[in-house]
C-alpha positions in Angstrom: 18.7 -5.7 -45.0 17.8 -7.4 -48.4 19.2 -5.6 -51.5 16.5 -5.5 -54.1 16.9 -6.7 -58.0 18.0 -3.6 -59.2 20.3 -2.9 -56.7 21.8 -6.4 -56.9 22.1 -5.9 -60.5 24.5 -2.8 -59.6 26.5 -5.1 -57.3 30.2 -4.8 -57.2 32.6 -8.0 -55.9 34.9 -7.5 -53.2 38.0 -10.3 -52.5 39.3 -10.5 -48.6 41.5 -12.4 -47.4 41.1 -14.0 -44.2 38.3 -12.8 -44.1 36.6 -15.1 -41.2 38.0 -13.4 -38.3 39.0 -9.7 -36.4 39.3 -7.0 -39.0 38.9 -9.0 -42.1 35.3 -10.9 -41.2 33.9 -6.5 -39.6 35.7 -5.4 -43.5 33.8 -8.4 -44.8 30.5 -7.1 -42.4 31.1 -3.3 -44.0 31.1 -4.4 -47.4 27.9 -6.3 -46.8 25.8 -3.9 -45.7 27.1 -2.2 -48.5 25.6 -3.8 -51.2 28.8 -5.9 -52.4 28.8 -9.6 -53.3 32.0 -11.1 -51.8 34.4 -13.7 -52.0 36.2 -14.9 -48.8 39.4 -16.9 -48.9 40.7 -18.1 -45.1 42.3 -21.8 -44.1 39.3 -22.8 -41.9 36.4 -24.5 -44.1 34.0 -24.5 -41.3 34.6 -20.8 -40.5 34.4 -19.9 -43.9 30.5 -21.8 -44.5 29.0 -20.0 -41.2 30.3 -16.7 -41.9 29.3 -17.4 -45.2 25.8 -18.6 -44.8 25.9 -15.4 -41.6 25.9 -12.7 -44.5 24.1 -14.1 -47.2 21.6 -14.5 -44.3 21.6 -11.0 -42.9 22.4 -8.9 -46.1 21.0 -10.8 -48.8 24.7 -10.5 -50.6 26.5 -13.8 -52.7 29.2 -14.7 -50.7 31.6 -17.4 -52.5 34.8 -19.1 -50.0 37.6 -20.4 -50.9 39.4 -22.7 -48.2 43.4 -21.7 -49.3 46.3 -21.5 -47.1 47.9 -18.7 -48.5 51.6 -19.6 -47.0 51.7 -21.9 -50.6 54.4 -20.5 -52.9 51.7 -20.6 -55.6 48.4 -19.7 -53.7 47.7 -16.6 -55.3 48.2 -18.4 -58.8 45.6 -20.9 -57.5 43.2 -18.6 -56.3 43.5 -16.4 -59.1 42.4 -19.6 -61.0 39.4 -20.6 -58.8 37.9 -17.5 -58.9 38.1 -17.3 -62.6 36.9 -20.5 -63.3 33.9 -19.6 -61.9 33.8 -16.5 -64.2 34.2 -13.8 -61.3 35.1 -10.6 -61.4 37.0 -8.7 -58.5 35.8 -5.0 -58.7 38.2 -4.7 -54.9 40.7 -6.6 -53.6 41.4 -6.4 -49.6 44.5 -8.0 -48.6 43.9 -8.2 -45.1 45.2 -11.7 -44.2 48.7 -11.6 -41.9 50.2 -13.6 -39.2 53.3 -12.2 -37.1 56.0 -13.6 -34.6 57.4 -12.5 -31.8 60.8 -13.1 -30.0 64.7 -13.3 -31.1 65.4 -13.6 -34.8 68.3 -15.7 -34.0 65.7 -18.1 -31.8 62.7 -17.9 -34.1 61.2 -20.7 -36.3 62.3 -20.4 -39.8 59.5 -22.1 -41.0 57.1 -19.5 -39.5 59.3 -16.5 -40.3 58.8 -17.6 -43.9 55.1 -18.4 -43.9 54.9 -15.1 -42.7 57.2 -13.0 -45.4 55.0 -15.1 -48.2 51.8 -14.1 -46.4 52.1 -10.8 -45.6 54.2 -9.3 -48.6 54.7 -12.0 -51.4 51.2 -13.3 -51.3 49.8 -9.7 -51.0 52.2 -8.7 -54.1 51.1 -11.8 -56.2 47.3 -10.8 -55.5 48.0 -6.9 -56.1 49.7 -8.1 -59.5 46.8 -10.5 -60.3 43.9 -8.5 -60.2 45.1 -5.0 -61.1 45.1 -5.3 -64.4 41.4 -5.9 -64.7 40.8 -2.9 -62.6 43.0 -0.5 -64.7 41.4 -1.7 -68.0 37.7 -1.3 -66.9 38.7 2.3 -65.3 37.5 1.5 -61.8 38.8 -0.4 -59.2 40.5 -0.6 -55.1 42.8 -1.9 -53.0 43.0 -1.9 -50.0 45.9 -3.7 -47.8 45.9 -4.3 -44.4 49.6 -3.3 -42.9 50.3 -2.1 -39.0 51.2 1.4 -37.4 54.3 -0.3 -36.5 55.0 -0.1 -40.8 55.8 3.7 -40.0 58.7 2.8 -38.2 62.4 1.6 -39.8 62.8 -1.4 -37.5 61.7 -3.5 -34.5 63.5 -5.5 -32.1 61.8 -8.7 -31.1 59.9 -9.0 -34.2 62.2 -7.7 -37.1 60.5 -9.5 -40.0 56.8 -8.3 -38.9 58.1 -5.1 -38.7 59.9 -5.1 -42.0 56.9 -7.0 -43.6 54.2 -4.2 -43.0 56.8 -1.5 -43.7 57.1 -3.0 -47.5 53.3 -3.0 -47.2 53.2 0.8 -47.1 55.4 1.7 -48.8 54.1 -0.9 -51.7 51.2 0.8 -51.1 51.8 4.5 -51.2 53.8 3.6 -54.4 51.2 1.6 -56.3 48.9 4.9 -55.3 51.2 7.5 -56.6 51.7 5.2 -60.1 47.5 4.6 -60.4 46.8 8.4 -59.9 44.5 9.1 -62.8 43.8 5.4 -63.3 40.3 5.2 -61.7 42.0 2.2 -59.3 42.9 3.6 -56.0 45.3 1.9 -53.4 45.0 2.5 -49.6 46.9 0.5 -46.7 45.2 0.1 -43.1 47.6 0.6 -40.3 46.1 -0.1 -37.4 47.4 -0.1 -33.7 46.9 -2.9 -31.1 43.3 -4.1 -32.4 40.8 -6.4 -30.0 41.9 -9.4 -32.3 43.0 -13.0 -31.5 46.4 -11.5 -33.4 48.2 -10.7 -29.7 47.8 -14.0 -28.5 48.7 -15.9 -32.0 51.6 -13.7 -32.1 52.7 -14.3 -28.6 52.9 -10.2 -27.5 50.2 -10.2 -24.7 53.1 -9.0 -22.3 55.0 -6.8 -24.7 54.4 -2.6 -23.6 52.7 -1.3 -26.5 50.1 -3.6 -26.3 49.1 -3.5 -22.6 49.6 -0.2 -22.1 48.0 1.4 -25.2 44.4 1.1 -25.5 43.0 -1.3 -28.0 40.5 0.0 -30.8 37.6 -2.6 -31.9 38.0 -4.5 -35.0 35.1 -3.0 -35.9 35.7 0.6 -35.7 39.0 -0.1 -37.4 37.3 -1.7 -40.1 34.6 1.0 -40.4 37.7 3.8 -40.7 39.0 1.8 -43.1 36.3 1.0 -45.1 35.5 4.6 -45.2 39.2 5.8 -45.9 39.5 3.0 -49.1 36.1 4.8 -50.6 37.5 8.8 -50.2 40.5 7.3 -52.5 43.0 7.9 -49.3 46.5 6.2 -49.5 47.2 5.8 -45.8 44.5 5.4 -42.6 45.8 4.6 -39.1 42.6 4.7 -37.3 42.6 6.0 -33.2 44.4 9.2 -32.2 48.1 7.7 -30.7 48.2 5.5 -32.7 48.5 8.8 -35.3 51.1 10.3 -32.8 52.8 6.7 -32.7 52.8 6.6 -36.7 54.0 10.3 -36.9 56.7 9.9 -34.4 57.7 7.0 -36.3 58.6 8.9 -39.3 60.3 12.1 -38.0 63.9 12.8 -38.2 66.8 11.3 -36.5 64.7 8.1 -36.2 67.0 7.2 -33.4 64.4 8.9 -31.1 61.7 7.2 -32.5 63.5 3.5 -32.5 64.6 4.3 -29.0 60.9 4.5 -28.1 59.4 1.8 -30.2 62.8 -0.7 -28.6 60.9 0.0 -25.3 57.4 -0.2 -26.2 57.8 -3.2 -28.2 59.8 -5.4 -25.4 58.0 -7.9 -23.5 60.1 -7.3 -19.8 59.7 -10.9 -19.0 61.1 -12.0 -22.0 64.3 -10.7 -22.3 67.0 -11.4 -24.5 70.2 -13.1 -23.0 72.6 -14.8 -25.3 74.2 -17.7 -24.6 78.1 -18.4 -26.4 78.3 -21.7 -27.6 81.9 -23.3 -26.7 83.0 -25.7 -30.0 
């Protein structure tokens, strides 16, 4: 649906990262048919022009992309700089790009253990910290970042660091919207549950529990529960109902319960861990 003049002139700009695939290109679709102009930031250039060319096409919005890999020590600086060169303004930010890893810490790529920590919770930080001010001073503004129901709980074998990165995300998150409360800015983090996403097999956990037992929730019902859940002002969303019992278990007292059950969930039975002592 084409916007009209006036209602184009009322246009707000929403920033998402990776926002060419699975939940970030339906948040990008919901924002659309909105009525916001967005800007899109992902690693694939071709991706970025046909989604691009996709929305402008089907709701008449500006869409400006960035290709950025936002592993870069100093990609949100850069972005940051882009966009204001070309004298944008970022009325919402969605950090929604992520990547995750799967397997023994003590067997895991550190190259891609840190490309993860600086995408989902340095990069995420660095963007939060760059465009918040801008919100607080015009009186409006929201965040939304994109974390996992597996944030609720203290730790995960198998994949420690994704654990431990989406639990900072929350409780970044849940922070940031305690300190903004009266601000006019509003902070809310996305939790979903296993998604139907290219995530599971980038991640290598097609075969762990959780996510062949559980049923997966669309990316773009997740988006739309998000979407909706950013504009009511709400801190925390985890869209689908056990996914809500998963996230509520996760945070109930002793958490020895809860971590006995996420161990199991989260295991991949034909994967298991055997270590191997190395003689000198």
């Amino acid at each position: 649906m084409k916007l009209s003049n006036i209602e184009k002139m009322k246009c707000q700009t929403v920033l998402i990262t990776g926002g060419t695939k699975g939940i970030g290109l339906e948040l990008a679709n919901q924002f659309a048919r909105n009525g916001y102009d967005l800007v899109l930031v992902a690693r694939n250039k071709t991706d970025l022009q046909a989604v691009a060319q996709r929305l402008n096409r089907d709701y008449g919005c500006s869409v400006v992309s960035f290709t950025l890999d936002l592993t870069g020590r100093d990609a949100a600086l850069d972005l940051a700089g882009r966009i204001e060169e070309k004298g944008l303004r970022i009325d919402v930010l969605v950090n929604n790009a992520g990547i995750g890893d799967y397997g023994p810490f003590g067997e895991a790529k550190l190259e891609r253990q840190l490309d993860m920590l600086q995408l989902n919770i340095v990069q995420l930080t660095a963007l939060t910290r760059l465009f918040l001010p801008g919100m607080i001073e015009r009186g409006r503004g929201r965040i939304l970042n994109v974390a996992s129901v597996v944030a609720f709980f203290s730790a995960g074998p198998s994949w420690i660091s994704y654990v431990a990165s989406k639990h900072y995300v929350l409780a970044f998150t849940r922070g940031l919207a305690s300190e903004l409360s009266g601000s006019g800015v509003t902070a809310t983090t996305l939790c979903p549950g296993p998604t139907e996403t290219n995530f599971v097999a980038q991640s290598g956990v097609s075969g762990v529990r959780a996510y062949r037992w559980i049923p997966k929730v669309s990316a773009a019902a997740v988006a739309r529960i998000g979407y909706s859940a950013m504009m009511k002002g709400r801190t925390v969303v985890v869209p689908g109902l056990i996914n809500k019992v998963f996230a509520f278990l996760g945070e109930l007292q002793p958490r020895i319960i809860a971590q006995t059950v996420f161990s199991f969930l989260s295991r991949d039975p034909n994967k298991s861990i055997r270590w191997v002592r190395r003689t000198p």
